[in-house]
Gaussian input, Z-matrix of N, CA and C with variables (Angstrom, degrees):
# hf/3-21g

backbone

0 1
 N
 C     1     B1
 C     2     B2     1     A1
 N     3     B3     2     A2     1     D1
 C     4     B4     3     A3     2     D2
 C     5     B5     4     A4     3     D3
 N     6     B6     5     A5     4     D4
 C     7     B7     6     A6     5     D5
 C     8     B8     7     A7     6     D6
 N     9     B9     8     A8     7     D7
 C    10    B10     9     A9     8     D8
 C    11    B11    10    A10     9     D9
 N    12    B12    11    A11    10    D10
 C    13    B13    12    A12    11    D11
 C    14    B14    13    A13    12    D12
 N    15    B15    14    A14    13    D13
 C    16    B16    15    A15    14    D14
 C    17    B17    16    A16    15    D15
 N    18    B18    17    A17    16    D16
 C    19    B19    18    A18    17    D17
 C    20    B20    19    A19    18    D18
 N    21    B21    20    A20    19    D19
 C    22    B22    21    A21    20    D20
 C    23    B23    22    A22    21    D21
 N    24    B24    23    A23    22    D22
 C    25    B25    24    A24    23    D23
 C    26    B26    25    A25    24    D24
 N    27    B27    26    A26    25    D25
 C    28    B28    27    A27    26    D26
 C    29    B29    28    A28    27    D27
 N    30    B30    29    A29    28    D28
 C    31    B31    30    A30    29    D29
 C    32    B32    31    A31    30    D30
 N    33    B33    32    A32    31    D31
 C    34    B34    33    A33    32    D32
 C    35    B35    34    A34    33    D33
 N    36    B36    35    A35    34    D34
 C    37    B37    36    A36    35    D35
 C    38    B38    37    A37    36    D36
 N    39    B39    38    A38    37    D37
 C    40    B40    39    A39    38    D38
 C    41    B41    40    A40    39    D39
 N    42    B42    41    A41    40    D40
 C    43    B43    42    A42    41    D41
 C    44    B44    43    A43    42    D42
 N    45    B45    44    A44    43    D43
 C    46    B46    45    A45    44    D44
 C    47    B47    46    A46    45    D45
 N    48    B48    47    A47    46    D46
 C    49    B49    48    A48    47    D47
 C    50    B50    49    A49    48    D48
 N    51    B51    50    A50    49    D49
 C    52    B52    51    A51    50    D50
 C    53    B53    52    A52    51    D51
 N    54    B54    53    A53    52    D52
 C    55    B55    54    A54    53    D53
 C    56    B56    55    A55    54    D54
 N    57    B57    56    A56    55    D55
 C    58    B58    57    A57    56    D56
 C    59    B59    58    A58    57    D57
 N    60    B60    59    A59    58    D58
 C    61    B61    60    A60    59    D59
 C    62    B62    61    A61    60    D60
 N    63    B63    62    A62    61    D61
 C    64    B64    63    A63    62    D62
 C    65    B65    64    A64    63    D63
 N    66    B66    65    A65    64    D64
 C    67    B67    66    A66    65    D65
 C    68    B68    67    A67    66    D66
 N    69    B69    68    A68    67    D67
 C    70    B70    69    A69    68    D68
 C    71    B71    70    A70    69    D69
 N    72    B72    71    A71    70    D70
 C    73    B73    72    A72    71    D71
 C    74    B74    73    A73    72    D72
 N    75    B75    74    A74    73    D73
 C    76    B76    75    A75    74    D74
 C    77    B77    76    A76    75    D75
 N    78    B78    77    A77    76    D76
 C    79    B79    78    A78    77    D77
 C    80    B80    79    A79    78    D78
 N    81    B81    80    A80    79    D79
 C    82    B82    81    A81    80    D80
 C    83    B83    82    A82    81    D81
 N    84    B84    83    A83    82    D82
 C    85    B85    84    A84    83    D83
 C    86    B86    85    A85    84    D84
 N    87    B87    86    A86    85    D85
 C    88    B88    87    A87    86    D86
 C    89    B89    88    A88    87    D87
 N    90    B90    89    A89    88    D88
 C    91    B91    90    A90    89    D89
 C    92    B92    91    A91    90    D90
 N    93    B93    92    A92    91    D91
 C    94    B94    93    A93    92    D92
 C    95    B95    94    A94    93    D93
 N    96    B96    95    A95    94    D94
 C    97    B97    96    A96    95    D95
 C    98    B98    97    A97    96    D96
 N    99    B99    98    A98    97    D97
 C   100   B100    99    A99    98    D98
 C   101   B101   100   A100    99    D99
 N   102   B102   101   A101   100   D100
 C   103   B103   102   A102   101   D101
 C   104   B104   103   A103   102   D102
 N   105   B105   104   A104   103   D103
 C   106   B106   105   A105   104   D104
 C   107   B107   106   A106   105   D105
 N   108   B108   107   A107   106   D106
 C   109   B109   108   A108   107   D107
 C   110   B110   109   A109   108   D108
 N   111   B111   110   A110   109   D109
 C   112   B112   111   A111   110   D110
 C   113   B113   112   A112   111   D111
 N   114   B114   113   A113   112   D112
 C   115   B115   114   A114   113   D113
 C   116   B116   115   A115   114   D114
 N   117   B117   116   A116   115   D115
 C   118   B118   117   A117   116   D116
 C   119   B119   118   A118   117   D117
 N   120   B120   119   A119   118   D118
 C   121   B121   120   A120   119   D119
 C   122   B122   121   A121   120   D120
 N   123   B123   122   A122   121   D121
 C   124   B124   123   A123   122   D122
 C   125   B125   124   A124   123   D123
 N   126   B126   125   A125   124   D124
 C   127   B127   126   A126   125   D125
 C   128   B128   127   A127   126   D126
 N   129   B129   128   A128   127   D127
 C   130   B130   129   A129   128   D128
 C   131   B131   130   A130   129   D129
 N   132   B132   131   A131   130   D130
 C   133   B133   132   A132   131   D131
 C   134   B134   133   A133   132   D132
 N   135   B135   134   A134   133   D133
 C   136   B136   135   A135   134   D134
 C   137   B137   136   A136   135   D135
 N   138   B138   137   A137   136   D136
 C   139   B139   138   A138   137   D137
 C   140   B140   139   A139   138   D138
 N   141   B141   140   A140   139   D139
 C   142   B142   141   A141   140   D140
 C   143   B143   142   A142   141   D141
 N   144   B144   143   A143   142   D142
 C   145   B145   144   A144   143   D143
 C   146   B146   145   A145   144   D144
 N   147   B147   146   A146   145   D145
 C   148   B148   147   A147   146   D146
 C   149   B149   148   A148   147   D147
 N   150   B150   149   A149   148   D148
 C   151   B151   150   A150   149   D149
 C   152   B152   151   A151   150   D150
 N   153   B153   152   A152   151   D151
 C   154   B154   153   A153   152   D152
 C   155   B155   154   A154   153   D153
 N   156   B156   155   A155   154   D154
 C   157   B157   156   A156   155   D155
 C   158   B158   157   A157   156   D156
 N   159   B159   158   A158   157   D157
 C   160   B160   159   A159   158   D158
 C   161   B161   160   A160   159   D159
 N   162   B162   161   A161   160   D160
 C   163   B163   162   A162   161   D161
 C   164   B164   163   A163   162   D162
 N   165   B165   164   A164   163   D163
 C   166   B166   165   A165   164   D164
 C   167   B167   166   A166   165   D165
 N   168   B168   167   A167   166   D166
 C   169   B169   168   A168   167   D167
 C   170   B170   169   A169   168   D168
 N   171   B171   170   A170   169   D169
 C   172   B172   171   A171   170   D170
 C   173   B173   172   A172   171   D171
 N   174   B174   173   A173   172   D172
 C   175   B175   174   A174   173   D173
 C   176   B176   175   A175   174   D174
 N   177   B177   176   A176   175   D175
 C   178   B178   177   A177   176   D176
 C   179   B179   178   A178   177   D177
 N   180   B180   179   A179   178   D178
 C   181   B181   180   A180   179   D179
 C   182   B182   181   A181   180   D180
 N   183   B183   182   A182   181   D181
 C   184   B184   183   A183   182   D182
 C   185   B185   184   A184   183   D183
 N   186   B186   185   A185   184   D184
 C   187   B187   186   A186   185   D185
 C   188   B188   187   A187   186   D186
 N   189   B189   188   A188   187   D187
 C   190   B190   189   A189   188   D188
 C   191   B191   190   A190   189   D189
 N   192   B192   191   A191   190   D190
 C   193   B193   192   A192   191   D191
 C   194   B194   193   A193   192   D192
 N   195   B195   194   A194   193   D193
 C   196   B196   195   A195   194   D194
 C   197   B197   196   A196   195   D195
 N   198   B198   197   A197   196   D196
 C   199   B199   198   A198   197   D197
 C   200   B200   199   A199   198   D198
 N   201   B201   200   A200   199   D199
 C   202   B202   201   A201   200   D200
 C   203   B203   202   A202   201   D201
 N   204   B204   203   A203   202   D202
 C   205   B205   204   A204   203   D203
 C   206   B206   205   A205   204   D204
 N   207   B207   206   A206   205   D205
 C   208   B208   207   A207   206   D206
 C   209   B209   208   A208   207   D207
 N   210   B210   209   A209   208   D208
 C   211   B211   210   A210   209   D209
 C   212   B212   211   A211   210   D210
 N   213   B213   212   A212   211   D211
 C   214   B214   213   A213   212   D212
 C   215   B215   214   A214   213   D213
 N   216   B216   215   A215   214   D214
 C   217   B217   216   A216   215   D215
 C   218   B218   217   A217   216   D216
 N   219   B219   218   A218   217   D217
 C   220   B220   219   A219   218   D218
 C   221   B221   220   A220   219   D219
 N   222   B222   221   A221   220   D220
 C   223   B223   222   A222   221   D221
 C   224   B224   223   A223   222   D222
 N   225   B225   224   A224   223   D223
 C   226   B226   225   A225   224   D224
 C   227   B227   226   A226   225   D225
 N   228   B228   227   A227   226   D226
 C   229   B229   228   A228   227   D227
 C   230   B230   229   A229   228   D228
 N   231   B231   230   A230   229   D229
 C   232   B232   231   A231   230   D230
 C   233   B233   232   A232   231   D231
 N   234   B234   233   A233   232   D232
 C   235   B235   234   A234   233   D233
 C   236   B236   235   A235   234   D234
 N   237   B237   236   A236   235   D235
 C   238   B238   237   A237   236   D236
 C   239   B239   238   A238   237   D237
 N   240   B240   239   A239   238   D238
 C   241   B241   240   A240   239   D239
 C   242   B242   241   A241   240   D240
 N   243   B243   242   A242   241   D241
 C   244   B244   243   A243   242   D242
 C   245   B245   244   A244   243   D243
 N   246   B246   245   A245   244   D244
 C   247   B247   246   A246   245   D245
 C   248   B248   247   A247   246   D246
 N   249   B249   248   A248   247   D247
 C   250   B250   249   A249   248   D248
 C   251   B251   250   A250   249   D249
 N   252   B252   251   A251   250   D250
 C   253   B253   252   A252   251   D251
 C   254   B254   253   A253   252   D252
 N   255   B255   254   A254   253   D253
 C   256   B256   255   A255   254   D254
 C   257   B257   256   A256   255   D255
 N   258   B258   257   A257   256   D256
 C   259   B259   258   A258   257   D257
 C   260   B260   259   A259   258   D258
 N   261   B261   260   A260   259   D259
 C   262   B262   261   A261   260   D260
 C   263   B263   262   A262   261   D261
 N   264   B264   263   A263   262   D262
 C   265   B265   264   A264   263   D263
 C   266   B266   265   A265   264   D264
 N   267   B267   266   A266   265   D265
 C   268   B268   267   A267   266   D266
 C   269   B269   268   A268   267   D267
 N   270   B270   269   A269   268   D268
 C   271   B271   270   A270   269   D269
 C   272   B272   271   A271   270   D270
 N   273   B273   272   A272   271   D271
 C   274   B274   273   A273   272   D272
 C   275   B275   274   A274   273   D273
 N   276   B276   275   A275   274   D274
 C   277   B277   276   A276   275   D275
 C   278   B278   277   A277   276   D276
 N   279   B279   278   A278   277   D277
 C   280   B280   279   A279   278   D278
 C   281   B281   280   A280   279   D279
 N   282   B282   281   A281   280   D280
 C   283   B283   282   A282   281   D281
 C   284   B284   283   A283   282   D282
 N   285   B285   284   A284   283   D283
 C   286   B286   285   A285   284   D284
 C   287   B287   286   A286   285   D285
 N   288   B288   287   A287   286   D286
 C   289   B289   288   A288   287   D287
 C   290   B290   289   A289   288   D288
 N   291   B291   290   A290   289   D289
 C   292   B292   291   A291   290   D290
 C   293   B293   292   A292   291   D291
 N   294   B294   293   A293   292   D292
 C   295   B295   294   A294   293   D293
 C   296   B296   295   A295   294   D294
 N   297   B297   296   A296   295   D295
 C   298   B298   297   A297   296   D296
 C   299   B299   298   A298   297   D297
 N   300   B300   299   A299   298   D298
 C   301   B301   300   A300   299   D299
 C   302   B302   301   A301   300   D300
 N   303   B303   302   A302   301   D301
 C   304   B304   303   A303   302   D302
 C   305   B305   304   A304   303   D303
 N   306   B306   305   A305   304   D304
 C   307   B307   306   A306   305   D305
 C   308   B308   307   A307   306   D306
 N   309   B309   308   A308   307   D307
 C   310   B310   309   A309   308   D308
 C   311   B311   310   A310   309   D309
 N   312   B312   311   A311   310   D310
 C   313   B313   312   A312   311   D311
 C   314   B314   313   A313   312   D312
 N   315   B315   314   A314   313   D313
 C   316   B316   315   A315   314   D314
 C   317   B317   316   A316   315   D315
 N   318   B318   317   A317   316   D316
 C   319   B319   318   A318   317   D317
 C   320   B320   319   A319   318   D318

   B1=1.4365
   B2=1.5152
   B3=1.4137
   B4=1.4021
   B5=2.0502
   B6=1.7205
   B7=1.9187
   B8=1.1764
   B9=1.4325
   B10=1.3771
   B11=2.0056
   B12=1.4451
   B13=1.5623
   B14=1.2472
   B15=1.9160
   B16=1.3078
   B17=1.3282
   B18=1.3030
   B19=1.5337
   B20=1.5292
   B21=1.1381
   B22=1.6714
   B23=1.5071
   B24=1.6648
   B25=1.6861
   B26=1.5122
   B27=1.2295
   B28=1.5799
   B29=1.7731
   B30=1.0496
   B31=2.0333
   B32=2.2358
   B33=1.5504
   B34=1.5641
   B35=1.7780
   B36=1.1962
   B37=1.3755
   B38=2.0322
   B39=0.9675
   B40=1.6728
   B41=1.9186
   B42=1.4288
   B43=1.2362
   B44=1.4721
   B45=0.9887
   B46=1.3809
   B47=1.6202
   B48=0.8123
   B49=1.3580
   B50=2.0256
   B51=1.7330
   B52=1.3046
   B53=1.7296
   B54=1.4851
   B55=1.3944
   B56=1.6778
   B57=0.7756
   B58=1.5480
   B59=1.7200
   B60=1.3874
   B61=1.8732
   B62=1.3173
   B63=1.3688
   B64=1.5440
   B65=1.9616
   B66=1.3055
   B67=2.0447
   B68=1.5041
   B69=1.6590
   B70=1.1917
   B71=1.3237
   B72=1.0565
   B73=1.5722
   B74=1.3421
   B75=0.9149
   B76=1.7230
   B77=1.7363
   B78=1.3411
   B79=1.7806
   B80=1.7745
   B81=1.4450
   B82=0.8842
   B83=1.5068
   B84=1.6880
   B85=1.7159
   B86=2.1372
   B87=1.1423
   B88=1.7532
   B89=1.3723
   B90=1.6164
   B91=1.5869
   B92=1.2098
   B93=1.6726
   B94=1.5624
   B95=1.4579
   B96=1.6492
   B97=1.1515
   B98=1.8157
   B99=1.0526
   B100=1.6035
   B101=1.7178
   B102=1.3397
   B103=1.3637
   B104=1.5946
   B105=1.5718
   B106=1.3327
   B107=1.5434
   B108=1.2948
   B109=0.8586
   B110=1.5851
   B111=1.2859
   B112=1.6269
   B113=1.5879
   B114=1.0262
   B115=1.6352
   B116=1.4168
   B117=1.1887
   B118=1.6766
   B119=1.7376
   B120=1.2460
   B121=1.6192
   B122=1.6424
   B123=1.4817
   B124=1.6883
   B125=1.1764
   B126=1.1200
   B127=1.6118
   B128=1.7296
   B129=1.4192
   B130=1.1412
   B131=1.8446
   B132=1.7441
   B133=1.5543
   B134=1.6526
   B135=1.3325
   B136=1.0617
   B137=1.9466
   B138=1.3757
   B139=1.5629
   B140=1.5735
   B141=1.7705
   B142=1.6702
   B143=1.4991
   B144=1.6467
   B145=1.2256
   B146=1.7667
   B147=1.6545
   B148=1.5193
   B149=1.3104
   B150=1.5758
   B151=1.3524
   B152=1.2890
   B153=1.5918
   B154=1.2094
   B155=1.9392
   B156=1.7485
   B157=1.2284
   B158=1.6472
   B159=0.7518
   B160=1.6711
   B161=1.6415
   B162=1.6352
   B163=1.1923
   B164=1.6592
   B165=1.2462
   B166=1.6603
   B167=1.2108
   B168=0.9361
   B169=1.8107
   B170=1.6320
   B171=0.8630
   B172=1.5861
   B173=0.8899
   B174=1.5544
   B175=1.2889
   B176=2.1506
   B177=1.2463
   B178=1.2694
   B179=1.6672
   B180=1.3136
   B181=1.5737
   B182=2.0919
   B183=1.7366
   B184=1.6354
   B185=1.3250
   B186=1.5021
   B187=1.6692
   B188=1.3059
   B189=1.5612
   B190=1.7340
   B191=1.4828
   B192=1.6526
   B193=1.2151
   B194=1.3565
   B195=1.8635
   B196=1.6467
   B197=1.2277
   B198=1.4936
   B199=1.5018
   B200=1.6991
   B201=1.2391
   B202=1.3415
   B203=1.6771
   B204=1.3519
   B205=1.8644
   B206=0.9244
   B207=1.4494
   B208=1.2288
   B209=1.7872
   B210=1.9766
   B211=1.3830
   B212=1.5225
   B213=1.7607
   B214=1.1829
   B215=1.8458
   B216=1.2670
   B217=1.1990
   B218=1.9472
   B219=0.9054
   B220=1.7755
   B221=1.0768
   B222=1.6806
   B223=1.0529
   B224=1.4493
   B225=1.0807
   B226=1.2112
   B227=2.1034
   B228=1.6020
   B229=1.7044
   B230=1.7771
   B231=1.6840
   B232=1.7221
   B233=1.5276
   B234=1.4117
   B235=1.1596
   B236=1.4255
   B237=1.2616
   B238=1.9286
   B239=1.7127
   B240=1.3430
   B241=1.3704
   B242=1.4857
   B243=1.1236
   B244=1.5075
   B245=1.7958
   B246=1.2351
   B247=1.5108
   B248=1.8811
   B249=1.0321
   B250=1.6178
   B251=1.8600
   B252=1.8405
   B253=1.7310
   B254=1.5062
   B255=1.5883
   B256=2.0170
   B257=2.0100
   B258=1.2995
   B259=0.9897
   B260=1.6272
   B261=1.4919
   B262=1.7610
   B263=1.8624
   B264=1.7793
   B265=1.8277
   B266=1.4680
   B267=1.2747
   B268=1.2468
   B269=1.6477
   B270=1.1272
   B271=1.4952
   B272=1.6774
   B273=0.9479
   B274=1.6250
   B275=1.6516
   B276=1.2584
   B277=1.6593
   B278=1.5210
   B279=1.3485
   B280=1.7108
   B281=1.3295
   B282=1.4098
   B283=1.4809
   B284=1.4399
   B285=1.3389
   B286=1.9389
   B287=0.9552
   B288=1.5359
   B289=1.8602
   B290=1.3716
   B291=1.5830
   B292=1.6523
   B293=1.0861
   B294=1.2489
   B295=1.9247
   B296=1.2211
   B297=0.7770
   B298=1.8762
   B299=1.3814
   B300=1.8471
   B301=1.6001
   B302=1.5220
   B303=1.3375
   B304=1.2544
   B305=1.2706
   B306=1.6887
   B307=1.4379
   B308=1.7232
   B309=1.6324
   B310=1.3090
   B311=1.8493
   B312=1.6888
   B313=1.3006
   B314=1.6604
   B315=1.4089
   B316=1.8600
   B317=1.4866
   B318=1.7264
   B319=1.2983
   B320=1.7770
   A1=111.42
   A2=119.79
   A3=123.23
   A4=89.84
   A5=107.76
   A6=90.16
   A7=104.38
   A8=150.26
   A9=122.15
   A10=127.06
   A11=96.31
   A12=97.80
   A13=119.01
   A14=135.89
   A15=133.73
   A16=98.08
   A17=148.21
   A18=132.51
   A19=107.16
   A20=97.95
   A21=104.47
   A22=111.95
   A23=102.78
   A24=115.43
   A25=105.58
   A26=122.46
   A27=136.49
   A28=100.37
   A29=87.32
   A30=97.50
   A31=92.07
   A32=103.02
   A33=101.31
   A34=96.40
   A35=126.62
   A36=133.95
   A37=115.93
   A38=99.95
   A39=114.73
   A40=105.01
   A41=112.22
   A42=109.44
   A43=96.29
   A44=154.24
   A45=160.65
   A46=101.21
   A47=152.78
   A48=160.97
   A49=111.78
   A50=98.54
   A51=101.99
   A52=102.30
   A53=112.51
   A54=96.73
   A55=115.90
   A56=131.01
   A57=125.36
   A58=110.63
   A59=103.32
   A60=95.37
   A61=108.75
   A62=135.94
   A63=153.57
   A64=98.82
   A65=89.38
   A66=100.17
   A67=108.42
   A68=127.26
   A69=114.10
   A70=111.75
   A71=124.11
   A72=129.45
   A73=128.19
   A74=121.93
   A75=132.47
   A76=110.01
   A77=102.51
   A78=90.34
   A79=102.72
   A80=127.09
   A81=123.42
   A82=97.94
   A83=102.20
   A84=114.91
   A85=100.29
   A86=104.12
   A87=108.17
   A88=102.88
   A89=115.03
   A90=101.45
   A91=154.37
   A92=70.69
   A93=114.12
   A94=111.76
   A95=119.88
   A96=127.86
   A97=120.23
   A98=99.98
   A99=113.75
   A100=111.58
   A101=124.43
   A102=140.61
   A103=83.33
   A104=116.47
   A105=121.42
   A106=116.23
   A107=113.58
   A108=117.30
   A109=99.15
   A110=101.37
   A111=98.93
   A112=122.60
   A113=111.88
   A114=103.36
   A115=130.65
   A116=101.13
   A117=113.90
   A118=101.85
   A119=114.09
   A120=95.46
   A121=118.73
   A122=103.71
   A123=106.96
   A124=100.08
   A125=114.03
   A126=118.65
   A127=113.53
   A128=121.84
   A129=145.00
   A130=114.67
   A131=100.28
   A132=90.95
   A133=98.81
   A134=135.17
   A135=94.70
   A136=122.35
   A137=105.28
   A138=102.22
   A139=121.66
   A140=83.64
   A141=113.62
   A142=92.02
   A143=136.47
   A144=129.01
   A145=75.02
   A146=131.63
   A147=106.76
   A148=131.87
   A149=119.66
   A150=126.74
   A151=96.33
   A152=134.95
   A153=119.58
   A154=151.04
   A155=85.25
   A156=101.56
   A157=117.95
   A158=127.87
   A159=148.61
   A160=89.38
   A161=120.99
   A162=121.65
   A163=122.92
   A164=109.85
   A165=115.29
   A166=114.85
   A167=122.02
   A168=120.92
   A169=89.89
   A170=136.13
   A171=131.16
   A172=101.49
   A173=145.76
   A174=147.61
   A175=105.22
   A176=94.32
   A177=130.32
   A178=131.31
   A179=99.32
   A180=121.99
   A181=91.94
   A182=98.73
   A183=108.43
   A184=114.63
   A185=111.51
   A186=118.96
   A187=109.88
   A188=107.34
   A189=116.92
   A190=109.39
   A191=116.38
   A192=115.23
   A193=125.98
   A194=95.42
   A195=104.91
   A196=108.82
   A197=118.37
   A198=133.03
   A199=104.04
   A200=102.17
   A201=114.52
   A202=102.94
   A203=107.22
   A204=110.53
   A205=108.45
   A206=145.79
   A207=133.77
   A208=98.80
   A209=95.27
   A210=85.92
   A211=113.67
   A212=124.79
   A213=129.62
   A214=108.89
   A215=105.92
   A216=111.90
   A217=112.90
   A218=98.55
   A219=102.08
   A220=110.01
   A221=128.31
   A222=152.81
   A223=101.83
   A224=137.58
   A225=154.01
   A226=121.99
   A227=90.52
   A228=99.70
   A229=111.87
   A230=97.57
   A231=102.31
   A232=113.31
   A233=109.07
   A234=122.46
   A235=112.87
   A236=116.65
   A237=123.05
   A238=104.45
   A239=114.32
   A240=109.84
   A241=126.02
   A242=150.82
   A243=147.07
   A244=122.64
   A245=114.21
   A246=109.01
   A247=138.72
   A248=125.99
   A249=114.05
   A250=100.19
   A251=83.70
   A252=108.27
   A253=101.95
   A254=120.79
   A255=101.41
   A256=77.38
   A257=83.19
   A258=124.37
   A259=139.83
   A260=108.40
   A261=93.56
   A262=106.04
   A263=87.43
   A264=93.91
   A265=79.71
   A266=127.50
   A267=143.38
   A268=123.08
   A269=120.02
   A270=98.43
   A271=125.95
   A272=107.55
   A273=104.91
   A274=101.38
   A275=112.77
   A276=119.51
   A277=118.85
   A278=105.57
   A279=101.49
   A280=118.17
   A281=154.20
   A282=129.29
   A283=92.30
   A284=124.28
   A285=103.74
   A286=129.84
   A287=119.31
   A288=106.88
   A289=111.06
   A290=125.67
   A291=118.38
   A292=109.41
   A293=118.79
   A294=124.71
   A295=115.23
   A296=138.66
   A297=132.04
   A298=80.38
   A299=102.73
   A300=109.18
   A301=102.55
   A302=109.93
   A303=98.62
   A304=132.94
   A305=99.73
   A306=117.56
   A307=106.18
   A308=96.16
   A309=107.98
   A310=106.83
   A311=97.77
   A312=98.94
   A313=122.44
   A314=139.05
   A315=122.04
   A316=67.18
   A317=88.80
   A318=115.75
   A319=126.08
   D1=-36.65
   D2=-150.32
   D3=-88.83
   D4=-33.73
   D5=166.48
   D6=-87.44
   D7=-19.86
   D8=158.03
   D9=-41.28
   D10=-56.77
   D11=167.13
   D12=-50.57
   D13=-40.97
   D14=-179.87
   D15=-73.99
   D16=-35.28
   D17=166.46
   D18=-44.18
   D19=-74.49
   D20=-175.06
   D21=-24.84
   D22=-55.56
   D23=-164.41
   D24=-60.74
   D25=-22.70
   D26=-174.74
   D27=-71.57
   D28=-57.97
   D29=-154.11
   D30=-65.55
   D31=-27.73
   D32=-164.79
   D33=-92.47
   D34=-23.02
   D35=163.54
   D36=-68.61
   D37=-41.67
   D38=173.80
   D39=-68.12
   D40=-36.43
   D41=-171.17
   D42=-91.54
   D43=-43.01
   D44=-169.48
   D45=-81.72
   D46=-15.06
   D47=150.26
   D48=-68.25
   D49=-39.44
   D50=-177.55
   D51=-72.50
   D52=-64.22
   D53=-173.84
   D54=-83.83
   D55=17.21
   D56=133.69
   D57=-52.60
   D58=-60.11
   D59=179.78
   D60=-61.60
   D61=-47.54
   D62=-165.85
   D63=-53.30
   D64=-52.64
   D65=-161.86
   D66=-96.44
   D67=-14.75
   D68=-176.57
   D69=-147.78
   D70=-17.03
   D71=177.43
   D72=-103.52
   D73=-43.12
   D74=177.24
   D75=-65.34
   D76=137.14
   D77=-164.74
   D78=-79.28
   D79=34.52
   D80=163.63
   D81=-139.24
   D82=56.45
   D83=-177.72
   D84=-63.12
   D85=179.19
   D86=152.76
   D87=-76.97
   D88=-38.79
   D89=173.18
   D90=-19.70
   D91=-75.15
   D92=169.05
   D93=-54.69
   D94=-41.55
   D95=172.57
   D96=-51.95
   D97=-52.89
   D98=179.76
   D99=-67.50
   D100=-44.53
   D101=-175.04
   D102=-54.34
   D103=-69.13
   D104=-163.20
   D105=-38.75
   D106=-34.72
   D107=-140.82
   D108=-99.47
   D109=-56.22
   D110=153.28
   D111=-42.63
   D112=-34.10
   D113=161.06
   D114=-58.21
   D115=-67.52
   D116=163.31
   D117=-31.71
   D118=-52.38
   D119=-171.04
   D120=-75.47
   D121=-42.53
   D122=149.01
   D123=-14.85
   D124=-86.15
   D125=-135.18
   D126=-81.45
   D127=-26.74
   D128=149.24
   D129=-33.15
   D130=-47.46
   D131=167.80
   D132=-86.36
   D133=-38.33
   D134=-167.16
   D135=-70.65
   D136=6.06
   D137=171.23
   D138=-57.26
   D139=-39.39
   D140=-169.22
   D141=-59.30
   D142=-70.30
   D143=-125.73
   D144=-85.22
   D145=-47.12
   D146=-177.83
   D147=-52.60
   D148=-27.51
   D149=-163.32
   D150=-98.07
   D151=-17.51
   D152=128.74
   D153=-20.27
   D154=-64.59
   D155=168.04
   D156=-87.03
   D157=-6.89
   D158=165.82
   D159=-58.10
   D160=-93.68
   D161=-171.39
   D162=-46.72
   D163=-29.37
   D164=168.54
   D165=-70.53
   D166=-8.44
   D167=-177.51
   D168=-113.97
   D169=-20.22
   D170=178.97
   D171=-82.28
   D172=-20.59
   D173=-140.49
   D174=-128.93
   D175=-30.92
   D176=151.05
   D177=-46.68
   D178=-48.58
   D179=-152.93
   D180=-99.64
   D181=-47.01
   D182=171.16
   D183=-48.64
   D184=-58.11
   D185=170.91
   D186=-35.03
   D187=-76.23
   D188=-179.90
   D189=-17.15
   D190=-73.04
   D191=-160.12
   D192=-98.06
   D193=28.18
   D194=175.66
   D195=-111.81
   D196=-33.73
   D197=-167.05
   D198=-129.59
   D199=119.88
   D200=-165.15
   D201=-78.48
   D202=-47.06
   D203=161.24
   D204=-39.95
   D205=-25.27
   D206=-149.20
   D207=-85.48
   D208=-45.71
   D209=-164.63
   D210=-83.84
   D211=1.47
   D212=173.23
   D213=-74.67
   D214=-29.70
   D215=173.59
   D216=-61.38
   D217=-8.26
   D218=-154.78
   D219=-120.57
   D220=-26.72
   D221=127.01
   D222=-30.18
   D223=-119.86
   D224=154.75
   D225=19.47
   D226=-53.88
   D227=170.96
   D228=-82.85
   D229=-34.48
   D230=-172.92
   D231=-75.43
   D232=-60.74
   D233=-164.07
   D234=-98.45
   D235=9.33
   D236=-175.83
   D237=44.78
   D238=27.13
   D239=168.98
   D240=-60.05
   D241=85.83
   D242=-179.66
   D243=-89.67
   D244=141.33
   D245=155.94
   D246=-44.27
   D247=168.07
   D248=-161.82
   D249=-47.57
   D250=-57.85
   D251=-160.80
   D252=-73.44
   D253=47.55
   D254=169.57
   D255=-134.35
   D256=-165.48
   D257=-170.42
   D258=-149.89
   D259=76.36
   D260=-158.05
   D261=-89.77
   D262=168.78
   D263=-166.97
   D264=-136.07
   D265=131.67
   D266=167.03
   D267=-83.52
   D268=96.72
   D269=-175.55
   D270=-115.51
   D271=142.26
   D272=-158.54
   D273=-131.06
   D274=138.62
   D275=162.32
   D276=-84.91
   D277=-0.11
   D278=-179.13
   D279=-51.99
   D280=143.52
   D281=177.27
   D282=-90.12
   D283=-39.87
   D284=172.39
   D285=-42.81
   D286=-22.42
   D287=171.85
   D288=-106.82
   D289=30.58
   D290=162.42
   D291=-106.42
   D292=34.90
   D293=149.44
   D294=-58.33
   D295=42.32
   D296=-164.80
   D297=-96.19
   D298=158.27
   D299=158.43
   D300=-94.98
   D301=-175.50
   D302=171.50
   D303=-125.99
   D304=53.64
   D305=-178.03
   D306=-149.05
   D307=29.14
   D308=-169.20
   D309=-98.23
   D310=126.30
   D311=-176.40
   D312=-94.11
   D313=-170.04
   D314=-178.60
   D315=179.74
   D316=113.95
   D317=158.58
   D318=-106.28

């Protein structure tokens, strides 16, 4: 009886050793399988949110070079670019940029 049980203990030690390698160790674990896979979908949205922004800038870029307002407009909001005769005033709710003193000049 007592080498029947050490057979047994062999074949249930050999299998418990196998899927330990099978499910967590081998770089083709189930782990590894599932991790992967969650990656792939990660990364799958991030195609989405670029090929998103891909087509908005293409769509963007068409405007630009159809409608000339378009790019004075953009000029103007992006870059605070103005003509001789304006005058721009920037206004912001941030409380970090109402440090001004108050004898501060902007030429």
């Amino acid at each position: 009886m007592c080498i029947l049980h050490f057979k047994a203990l062999k074949y249930i030690v050999v299998t418990v050793i196998a899927v330990i390698l099978i499910g967590f160790v081998d770089e083709n674990s189930v782990y590894s399988h599932f991790r992967n896979k969650s990656r792939i979908s990660q990364l799958e949205g991030e195609i989405r949110q670029y090929t998103d922004q891909c087509r908005s800038a293409q769509e963007q870029i068409r405007l630009l070079d159809s409608d000339p307002k378009a790019m004075q407009k953009i000029a103007r909001e992006r870059y605070f670019m103005k003509t001789d005769d304006e005058d721009i005033f920037v206004l912001s709710d941030d409380p970090s940029t109402s440090n001004f003193t108050l004898d501060e000049t902007v030429e």
